[in-house]
C-alpha positions as CSV (number, residue, x, y, z in Angstrom):
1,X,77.2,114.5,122.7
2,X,80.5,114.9,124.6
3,X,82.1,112.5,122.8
4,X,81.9,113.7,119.8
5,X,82.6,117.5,120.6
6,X,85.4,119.1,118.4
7,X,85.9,123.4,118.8
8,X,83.0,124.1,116.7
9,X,80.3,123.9,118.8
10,X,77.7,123.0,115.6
11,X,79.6,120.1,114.5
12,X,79.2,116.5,115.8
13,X,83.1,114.8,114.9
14,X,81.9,111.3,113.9
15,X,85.9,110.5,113.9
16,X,86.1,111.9,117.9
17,X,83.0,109.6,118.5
18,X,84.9,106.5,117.3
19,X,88.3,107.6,118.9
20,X,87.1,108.2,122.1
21,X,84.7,105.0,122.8
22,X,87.1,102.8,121.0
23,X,90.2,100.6,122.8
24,X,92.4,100.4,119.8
25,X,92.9,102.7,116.6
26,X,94.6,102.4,113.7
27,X,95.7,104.0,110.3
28,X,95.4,101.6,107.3
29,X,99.3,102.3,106.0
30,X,101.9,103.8,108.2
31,X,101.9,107.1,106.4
32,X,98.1,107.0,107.2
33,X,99.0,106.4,110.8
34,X,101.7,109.2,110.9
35,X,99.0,112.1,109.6
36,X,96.1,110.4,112.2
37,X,98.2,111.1,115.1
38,X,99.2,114.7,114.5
39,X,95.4,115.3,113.1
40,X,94.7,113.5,116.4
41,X,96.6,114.8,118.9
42,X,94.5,117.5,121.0
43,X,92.6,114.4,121.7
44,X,95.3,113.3,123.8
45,X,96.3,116.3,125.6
46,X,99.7,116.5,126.6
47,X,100.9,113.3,125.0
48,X,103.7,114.1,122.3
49,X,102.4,113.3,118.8
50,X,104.4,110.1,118.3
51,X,102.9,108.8,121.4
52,X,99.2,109.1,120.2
53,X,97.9,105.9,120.8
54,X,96.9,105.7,116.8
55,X,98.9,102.7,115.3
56,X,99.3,101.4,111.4
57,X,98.1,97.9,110.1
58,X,98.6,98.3,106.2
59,X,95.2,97.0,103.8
60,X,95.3,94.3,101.9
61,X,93.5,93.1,99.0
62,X,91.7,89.5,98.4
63,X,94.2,87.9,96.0
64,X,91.3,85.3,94.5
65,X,88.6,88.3,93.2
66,X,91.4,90.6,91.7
67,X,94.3,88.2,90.4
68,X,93.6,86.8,87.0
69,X,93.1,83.2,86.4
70,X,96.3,83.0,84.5
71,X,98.2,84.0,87.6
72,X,96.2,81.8,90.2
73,X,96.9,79.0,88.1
74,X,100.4,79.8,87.9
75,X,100.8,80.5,91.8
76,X,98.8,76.7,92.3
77,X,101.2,75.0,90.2
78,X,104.4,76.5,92.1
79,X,102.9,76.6,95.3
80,X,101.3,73.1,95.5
81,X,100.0,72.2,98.5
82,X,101.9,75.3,100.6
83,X,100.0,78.4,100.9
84,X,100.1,81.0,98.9
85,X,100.2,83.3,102.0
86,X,104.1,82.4,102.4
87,X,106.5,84.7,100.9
88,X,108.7,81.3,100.3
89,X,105.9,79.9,97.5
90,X,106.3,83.8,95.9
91,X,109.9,83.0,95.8
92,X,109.7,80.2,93.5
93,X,108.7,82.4,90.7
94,X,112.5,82.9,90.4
95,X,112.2,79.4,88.3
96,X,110.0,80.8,86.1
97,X,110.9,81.3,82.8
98,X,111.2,84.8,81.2
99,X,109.4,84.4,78.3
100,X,106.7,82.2,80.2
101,X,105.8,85.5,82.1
102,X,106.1,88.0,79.2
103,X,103.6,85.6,77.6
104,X,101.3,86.3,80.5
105,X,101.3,89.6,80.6
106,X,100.7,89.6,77.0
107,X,97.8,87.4,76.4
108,X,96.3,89.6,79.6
109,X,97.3,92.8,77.7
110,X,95.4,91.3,74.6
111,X,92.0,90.5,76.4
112,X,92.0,94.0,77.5
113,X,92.1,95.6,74.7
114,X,89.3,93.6,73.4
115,X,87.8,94.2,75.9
116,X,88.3,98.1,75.4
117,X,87.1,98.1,72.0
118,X,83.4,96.6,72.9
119,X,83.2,99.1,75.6
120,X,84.5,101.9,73.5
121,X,81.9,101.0,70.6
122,X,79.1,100.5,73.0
123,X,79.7,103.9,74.6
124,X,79.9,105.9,71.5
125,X,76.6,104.5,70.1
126,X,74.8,105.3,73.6
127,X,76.3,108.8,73.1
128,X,74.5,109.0,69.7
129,X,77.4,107.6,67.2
130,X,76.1,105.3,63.7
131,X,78.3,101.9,63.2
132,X,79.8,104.3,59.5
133,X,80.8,106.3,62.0
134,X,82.9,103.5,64.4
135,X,85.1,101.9,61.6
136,X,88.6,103.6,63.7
137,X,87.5,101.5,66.8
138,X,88.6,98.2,65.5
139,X,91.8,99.1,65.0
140,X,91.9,101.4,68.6
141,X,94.1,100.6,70.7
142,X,97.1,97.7,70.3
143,X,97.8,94.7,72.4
144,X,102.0,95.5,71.9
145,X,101.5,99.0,73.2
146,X,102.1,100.1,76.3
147,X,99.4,100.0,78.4
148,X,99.0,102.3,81.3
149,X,95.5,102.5,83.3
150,X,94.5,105.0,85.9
151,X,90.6,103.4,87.4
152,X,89.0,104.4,90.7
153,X,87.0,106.9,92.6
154,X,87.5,110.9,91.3
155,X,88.1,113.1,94.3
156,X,89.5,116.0,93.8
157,X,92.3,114.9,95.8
158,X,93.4,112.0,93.5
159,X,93.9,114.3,90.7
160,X,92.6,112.7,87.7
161,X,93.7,115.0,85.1
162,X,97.1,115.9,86.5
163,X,98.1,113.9,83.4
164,X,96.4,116.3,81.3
165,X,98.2,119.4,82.7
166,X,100.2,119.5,78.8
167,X,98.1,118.2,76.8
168,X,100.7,118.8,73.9
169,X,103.2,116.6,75.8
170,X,101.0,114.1,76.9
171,X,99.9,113.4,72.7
172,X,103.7,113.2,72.0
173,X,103.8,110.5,74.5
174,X,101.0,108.8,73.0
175,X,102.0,109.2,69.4
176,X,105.3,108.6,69.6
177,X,106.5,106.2,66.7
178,X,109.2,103.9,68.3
179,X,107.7,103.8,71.9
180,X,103.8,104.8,71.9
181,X,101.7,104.7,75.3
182,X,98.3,103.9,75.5
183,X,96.5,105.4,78.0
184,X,92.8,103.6,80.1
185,X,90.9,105.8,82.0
186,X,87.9,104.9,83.7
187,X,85.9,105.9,87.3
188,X,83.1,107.4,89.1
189,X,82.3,110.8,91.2
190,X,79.8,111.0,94.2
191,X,76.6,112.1,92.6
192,X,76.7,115.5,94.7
193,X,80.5,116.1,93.6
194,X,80.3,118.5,90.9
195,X,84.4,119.2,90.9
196,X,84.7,115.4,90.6
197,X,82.4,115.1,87.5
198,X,84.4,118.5,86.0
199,X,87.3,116.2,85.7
200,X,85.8,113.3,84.2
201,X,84.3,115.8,81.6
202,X,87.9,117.2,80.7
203,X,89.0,113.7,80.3
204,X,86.6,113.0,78.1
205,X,86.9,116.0,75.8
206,X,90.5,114.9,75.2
207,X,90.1,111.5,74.8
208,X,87.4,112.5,72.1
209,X,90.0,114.0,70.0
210,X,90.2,112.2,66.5
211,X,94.2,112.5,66.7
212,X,94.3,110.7,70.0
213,X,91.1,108.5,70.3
214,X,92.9,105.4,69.4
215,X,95.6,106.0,72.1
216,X,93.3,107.9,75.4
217,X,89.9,106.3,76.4
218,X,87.6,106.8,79.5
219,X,85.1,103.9,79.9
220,X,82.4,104.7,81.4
221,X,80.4,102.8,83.7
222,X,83.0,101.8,86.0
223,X,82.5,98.3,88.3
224,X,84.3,95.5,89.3
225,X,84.0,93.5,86.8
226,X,85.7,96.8,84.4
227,X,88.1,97.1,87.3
228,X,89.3,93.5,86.9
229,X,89.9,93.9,83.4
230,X,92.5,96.4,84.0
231,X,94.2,95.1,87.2
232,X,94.8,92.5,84.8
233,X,95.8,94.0,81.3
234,X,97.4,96.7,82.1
235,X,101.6,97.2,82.1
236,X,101.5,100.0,84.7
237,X,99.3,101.9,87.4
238,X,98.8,105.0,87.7
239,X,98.5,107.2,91.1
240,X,98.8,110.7,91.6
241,X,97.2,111.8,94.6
242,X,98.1,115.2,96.7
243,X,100.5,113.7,99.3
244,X,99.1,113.1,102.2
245,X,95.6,112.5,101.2
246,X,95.7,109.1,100.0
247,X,95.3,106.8,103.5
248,X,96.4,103.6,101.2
249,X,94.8,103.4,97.8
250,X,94.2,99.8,96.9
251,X,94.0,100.1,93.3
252,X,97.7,99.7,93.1
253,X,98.2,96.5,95.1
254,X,95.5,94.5,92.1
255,X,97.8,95.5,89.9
256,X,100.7,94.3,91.4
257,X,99.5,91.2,92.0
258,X,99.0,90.9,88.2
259,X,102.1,92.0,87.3
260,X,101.9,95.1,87.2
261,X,104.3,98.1,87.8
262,X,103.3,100.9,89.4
263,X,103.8,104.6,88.8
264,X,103.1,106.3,91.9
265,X,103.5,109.8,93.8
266,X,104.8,108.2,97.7
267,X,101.7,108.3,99.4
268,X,99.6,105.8,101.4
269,X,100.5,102.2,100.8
270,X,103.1,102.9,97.9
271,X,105.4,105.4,100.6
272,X,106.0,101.8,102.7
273,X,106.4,98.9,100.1
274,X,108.2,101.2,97.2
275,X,111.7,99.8,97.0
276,X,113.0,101.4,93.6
277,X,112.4,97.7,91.3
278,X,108.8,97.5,92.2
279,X,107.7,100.1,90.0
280,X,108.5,104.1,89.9
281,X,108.2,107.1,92.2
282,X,106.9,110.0,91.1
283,X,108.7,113.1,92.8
284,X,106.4,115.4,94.6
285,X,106.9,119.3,95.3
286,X,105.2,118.9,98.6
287,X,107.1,122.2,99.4
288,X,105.3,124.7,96.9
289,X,102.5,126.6,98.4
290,X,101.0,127.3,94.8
291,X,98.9,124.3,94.3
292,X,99.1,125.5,90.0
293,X,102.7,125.6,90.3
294,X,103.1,122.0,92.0
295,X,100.5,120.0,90.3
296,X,102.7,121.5,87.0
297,X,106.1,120.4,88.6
298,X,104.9,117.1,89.1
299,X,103.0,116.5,85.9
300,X,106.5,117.8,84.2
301,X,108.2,114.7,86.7
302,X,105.5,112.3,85.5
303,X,106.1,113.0,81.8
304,X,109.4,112.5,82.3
305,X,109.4,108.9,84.3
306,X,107.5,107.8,81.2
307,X,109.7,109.1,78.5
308,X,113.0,108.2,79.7
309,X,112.4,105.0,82.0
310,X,109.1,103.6,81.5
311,X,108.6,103.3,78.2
312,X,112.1,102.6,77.4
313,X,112.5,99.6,79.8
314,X,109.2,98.6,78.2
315,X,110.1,98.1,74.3
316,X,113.9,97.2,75.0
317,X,113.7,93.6,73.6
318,X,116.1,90.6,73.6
319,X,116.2,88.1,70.5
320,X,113.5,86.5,71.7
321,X,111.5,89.7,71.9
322,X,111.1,89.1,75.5
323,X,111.6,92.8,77.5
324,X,114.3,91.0,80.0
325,X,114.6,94.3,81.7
326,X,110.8,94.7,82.4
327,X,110.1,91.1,83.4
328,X,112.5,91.4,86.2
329,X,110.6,93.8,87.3
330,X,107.4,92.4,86.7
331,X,109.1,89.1,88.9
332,X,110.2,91.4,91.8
333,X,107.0,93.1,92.0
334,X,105.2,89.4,92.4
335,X,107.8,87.8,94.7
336,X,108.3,91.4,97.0
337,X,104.5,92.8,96.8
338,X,102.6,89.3,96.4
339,X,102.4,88.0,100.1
340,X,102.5,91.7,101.7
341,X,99.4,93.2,99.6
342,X,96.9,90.0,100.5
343,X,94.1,90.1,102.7
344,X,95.8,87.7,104.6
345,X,98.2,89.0,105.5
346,X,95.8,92.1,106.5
347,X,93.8,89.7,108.2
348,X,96.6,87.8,110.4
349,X,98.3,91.4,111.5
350,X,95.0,92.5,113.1
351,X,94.7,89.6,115.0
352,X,97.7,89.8,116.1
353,X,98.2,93.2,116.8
354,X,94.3,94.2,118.0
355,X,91.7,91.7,118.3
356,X,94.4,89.3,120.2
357,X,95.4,91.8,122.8
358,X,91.5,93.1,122.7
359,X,90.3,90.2,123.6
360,X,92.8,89.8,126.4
361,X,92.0,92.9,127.5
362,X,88.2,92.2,128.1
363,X,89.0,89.3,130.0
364,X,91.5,91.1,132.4
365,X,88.6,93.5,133.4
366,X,86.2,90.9,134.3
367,X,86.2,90.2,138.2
368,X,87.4,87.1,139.5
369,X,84.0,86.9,140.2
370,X,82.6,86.6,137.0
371,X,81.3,90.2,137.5
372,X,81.2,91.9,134.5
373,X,84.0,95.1,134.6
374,X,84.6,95.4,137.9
375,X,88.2,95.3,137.4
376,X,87.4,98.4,134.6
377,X,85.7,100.0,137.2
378,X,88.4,100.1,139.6
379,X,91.0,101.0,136.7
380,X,89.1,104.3,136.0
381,X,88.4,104.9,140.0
382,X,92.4,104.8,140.3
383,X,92.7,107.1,137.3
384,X,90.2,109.5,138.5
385,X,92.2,109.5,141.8
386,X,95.3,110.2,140.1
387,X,93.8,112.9,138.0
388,X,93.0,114.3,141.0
389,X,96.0,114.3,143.3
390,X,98.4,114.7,140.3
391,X,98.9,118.7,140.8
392,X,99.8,118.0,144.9
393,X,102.9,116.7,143.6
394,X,106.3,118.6,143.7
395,X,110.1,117.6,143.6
396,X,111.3,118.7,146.9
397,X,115.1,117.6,146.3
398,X,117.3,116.1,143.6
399,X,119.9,113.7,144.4
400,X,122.0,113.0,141.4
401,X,124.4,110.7,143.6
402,X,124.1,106.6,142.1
403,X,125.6,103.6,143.2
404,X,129.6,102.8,144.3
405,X,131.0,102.9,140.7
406,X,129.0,104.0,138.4
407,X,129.4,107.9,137.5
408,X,126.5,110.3,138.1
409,X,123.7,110.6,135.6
410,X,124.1,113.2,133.3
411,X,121.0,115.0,133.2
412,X,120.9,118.6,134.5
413,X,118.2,120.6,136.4
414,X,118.0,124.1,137.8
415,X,115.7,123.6,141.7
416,X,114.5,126.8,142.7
417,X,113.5,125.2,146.8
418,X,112.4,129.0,148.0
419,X,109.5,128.6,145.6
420,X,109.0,124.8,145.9
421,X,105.8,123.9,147.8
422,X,106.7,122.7,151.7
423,X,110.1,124.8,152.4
424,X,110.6,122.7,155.2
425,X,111.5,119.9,153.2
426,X,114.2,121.5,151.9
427,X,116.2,121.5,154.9
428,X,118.7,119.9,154.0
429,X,119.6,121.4,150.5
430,X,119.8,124.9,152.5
431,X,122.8,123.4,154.6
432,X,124.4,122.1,152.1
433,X,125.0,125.1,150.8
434,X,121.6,127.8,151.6
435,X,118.8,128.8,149.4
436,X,117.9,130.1,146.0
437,X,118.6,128.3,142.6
438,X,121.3,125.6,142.8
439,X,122.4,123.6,140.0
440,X,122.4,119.9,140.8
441,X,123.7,116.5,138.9
């Protein structure tokens, strides 16, 4: 039960369990890995925080379930017989042409809105709704809007309705008459979290609104085969979770290997791989104690991002009606995002970093014998000695003198010898120049 002891005597830490039987832990993003080693570090008493032996290897996600078929075929075709694993194949998108990609992301945009409208119809006559009643539906929603989606679990944390903190703003953004947004919303709360399910509900009562209906929907339901749909269709991803909380937040990297751009508050995988033509930041008032006052301050920074930048860069056409501007974005996001957010590459860092070095590891504690951690054995004898004789140990002199020609370190200490342990080693300081604090190089 030791092992799992934290200072509340009634509560059994599963996360001390783990830490303290296993030989290797990690964070799932850096920023993950930061926050585990200060939540971490009376574990390792006496170890400075950045020393906790907690280390990073970023998630990845598997490129074949969540990329659409459009973009697999497109990666086969450049990538030939190379792997798609190598940032070099990613690279050769650069001969793509623009229009090729816009036409992508269009005919992907398209199929989700279809796709919308069936679930949108279906849900309003399982809420009670008659077919008279539907006709706005087929004309809900429109593949040329923009198309922003915000799908996955609804902890409290992840703030689901930060987006609804002015509503009036919000419905300007989504009525607007020379750059409308169009706004997906879809997820699930644990059935025993009540707070979760509060913020599906206000979702819903908005999106229910006959002035905004055609532009707001939460689907319900919410699976994989829903999720796809959106990784694929939809311009930009939305992420607002309090920072810290998020430890890496997948959702975002299936977008971005569909194209999508991502709007994101700097937390979990996003604070790593954000490089300012990837997608948008979202600024966060990590610094305000009222939790009101910053979930307002950042709302106000979200509204803005899409106002001024997003939706702007969005329906700025050439000639060709091709959003130059957007599609370069769209390319960076592949060529930059593409190899780093697949499993693989997930995959080959924790060999590398942890199962290699593991497995090394178990066969340096097995005996030259064959016997079966001897060598472990001895390695926590020798520790338990240490332990033990560490407090005998005291600095009886400091000699600050190095060799011919190289000047003396510069690291100062004051050596009190009269209260030193054994005065009778400190002979020799006393007649160099008698007792009491001396300051030594």
């Amino acid at each position: 039960m030791a092992l799992g002891a934290e200072p509340d005597p009634d509560t059994f830490n599963m996360a001390h369990l783990g830490l303290r039987l296993a030989q290797r832990a990690n964070g799932v993003s850096l920023l993950h890995g930061r926050v585990s080693r200060a939540m971490f570090n009376d574990l390792w008493s006496g170890f400075d925080r950045t020393e906790v032996p907690i280390g990073s290897i970023t998630n990845g996600v598997h490129a074949p379930t969540w990329a659409a078929p459009q973009w697999l075929q497109l990666g086969r075709e450049l990538a030939g017989s190379d792997s798609l694993s190598e940032p070099s194949v990613w690279q050769r998108l650069q001969q793509v042409d623009p229009g090729h990609l816009w036409w992508i992301r269009s005919q992907l945009r398209a199929l989700l809105i279809d796709d919308v409208r069936a679930r949108l119809r279906r849900s309003w006559r399982e809420r009670g709704a008659s077919e008279a009643e539907l006709g706005w539906i087929a004309t809900a929603f429109d593949p040329e809007v923009l198309t922003v989606g915000f799908a996955r679990r609804v902890p409290t944390y992840k703030r689901l309705t930060l987006m609804l903190r002015d509503p009036d703003r919000l419905q300007q953004l989504l009525l607007d008459e020379e750059r409308p947004i169009q706004l997906i919303v879809a997820g699930k709360s644990h059935p025993a979290d009540d707070a979760g399910k509060a913020l599906i509900q206000q979702v819903v009562r908005f999106a229910d609104r006959p002035e905004v209906r055609h532009r707001v929907a939460f689907l319900p339901d919410y699976d994989m085969s829903m999720a796809r749909r959106l990784y694929w269709g939809c311009d930009v991803w939305l992420n607002n979770p309090l920072r810290p909380l998020e430890a890496c937040g997948t959702s975002g990297m299936k977008s971005a290997l569909n194209g999508g751009l991502n709007l994101s508050i700097r937390d979990g995988w996003w604070d790593e791989w954000y490089d300012g033509e990837n997608g948008w930041e979202i600024p966060t008032a990590a610094g305000v104690a009222d939790e009101g006052r910053r979930d307002d301050l950042e709302a106000s920074a979200l509204y803005d991002l899409l106002a001024t930048s997003v939706a702007p860069k969005f329906y700025e056409r050439d000639e060709h009606g091709v959003p130059r501007r957007w599609i370069e974005m769209v390319r960076h996001t592949l060529q930059t995002l593409g190899p780093k957010v697949m499993a693989s590459r997930m995959v080959r860092d924790y060999v590398e970093t942890y199962y290699t070095p593991a497995a090394q590891s178990v066969r340096a504690v097995i005996g030259a014998d064959g016997a079966a951690f001897e060598a472990a054995r001895e390695l926590a004898d020798y520790r338990r000695r240490a332990q033990q004789a560490w407090p005998k140990i005291s600095i009886t002199d400091v000699d600050g003198t190095g060799p011919a020609g190289y000047p003396p370190a510069g690291v100062e200490a004051d050596v009190d010898r009269d209260r030193a342990a054994g005065r009778a080693a400190t002979r020799r300081g006393h007649r160099a120049g008698g007792a009491g604090p001396r300051r030594r190089r």
